[in-house]
Backbone bond lengths (Angstrom), bond angles and torsions (degrees), N, CA, C in turn:
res aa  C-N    CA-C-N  psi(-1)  N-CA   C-N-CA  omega(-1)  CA-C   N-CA-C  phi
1 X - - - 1.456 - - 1.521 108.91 -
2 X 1.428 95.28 129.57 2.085 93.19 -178.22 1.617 108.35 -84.72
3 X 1.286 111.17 157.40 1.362 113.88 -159.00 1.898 100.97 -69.60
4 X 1.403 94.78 153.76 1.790 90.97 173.56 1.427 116.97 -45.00
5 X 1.173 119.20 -59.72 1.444 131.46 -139.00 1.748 101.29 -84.05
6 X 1.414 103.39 -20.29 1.966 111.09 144.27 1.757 120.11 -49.33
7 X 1.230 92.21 -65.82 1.578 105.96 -157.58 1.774 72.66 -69.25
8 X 1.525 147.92 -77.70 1.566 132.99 -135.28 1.434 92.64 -70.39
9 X 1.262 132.68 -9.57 1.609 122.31 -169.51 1.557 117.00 -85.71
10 X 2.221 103.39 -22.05 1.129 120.59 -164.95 2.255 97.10 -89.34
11 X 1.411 83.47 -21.90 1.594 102.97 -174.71 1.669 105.69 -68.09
12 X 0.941 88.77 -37.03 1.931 91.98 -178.53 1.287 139.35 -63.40
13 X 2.196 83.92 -35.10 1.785 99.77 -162.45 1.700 74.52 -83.46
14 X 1.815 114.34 -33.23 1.963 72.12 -179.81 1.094 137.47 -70.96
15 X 1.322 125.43 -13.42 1.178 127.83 -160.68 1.482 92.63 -92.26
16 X 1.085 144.83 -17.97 1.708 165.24 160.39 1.864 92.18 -60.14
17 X 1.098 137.78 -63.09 1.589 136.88 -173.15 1.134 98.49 -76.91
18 X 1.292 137.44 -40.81 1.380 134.88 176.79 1.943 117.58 -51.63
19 X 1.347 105.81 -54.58 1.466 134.43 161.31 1.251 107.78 -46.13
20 X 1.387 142.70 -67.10 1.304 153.48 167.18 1.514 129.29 -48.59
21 X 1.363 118.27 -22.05 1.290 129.19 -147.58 1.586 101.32 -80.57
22 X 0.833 104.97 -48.22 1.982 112.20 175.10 1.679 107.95 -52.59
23 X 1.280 115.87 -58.10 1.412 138.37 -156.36 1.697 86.37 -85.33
24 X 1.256 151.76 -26.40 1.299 149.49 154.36 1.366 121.67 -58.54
25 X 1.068 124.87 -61.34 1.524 157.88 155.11 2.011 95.01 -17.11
26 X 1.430 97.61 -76.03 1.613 102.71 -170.94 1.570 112.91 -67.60
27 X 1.915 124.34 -34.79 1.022 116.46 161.38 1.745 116.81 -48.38
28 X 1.030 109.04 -34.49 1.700 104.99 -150.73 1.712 98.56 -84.57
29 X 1.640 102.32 -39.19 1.678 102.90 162.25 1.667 127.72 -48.65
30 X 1.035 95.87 -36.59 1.879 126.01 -165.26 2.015 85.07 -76.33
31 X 1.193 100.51 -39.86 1.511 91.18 -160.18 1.828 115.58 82.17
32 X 1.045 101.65 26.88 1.903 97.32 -172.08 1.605 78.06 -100.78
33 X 1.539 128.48 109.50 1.243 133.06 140.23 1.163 138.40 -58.07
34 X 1.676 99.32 -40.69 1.474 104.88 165.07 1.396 134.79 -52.28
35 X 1.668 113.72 -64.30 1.175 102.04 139.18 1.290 145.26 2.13
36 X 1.542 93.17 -80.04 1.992 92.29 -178.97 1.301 111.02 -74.60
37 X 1.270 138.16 -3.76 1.240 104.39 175.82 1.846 91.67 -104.55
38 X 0.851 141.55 60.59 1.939 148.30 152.21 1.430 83.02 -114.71
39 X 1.192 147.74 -26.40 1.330 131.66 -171.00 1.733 105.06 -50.62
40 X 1.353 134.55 -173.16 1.109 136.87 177.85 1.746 103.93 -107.33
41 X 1.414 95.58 142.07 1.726 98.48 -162.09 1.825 107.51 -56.98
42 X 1.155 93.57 -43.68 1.559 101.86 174.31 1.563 129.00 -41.95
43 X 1.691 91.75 -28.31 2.012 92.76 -174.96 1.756 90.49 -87.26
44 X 1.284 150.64 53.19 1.223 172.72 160.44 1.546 95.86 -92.72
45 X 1.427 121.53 113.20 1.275 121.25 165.97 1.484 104.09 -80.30
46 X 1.028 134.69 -17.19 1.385 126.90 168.73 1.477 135.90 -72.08
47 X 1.557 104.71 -7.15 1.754 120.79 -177.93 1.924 78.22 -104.68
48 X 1.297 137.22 32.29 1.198 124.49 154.15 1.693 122.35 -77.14
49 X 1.386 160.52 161.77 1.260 150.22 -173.62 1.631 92.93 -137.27
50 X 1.663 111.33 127.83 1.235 92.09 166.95 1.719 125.90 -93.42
51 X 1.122 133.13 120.49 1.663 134.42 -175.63 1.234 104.29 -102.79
52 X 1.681 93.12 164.20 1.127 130.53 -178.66 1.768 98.86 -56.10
53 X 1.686 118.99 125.18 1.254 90.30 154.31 1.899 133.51 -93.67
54 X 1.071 101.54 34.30 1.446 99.54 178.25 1.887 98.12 -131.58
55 X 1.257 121.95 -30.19 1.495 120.61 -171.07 1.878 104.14 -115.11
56 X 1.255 128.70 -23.80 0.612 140.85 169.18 1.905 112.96 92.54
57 X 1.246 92.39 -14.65 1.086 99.56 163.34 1.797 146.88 -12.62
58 X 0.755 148.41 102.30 1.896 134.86 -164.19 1.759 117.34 -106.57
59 X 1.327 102.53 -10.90 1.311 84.46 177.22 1.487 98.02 -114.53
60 X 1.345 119.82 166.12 1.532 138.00 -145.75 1.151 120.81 29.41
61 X 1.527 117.79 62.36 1.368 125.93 178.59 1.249 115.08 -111.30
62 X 1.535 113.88 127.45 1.481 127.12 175.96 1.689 125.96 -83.98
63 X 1.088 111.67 108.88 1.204 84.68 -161.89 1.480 117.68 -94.59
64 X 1.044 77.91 8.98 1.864 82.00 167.65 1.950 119.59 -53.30
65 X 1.292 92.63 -57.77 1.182 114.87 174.65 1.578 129.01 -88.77
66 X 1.613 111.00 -8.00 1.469 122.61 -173.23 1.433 127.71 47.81
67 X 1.500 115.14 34.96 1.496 125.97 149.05 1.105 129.88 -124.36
68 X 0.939 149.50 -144.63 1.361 172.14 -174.44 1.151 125.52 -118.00
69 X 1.595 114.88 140.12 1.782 110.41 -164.39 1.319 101.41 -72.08
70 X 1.458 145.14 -28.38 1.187 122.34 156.72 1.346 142.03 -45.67
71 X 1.647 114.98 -53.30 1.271 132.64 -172.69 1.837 97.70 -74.50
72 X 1.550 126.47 -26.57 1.089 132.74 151.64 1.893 108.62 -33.56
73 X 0.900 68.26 -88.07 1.941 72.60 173.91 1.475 135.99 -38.86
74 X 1.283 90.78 -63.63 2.000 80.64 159.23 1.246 102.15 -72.72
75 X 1.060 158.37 -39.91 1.620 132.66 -159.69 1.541 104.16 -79.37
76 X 1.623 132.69 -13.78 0.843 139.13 -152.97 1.914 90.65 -105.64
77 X 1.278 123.38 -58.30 1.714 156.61 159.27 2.287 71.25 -15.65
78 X 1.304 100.82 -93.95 1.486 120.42 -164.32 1.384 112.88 -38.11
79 X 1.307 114.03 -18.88 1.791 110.22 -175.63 1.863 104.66 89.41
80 X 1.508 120.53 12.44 1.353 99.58 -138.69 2.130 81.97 -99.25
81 X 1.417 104.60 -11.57 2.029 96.44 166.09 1.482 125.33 -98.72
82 X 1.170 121.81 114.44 1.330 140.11 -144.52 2.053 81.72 -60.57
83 X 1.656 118.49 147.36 0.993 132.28 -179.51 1.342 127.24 60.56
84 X 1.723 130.19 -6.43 1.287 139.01 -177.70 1.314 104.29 -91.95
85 X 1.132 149.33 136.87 1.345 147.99 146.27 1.828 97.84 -110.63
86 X 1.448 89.53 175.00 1.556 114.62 151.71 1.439 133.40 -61.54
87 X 0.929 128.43 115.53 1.583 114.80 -165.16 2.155 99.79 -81.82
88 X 1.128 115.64 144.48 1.456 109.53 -171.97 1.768 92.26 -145.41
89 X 1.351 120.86 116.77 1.190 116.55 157.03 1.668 136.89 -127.85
């Protein structure tokens, strides 16, 4: 499990890119560079991390499914993602 103050820090910058996204959008059309970069580094959809949503986890993350190749596995082990099984031969 990744520590809280990871996962609420990763929670912020979105809600920070989320906030920004319009007002980015028209700078970058406009071509005013200057501008965008006084923006705050955080409204950067690229300082986003993608996590686990159940462990919070970031590395071996699928994002197809939005977890982790572990939590992939047991949820996958359990029957609990519609069409995935275990492969057994």
């Amino acid at each position: 499990m990744s520590k809280k103050s990871w996962i609420e820090r990763n929670q912020k910058k979105e809600n920070e890119v989320k906030k920004y996204a319009q007002l980015r959008k028209q700078l970058k059309e406009a071509k005013d560079y200057e501008a965008l970069s006084k923006l705050p580094r955080n409204a950067s959809p690229c300082r986003l991390v993608n996590r686990c949503k159940i462990t919070g986890r970031r590395h071996g993350y699928y994002r197809r499914f939005g977890v982790s190749r572990m939590v992939f596995r047991e949820l996958a082990w359990n029957g609990e993602i519609p069409g995935i099984k275990k492969a057994s031969w």
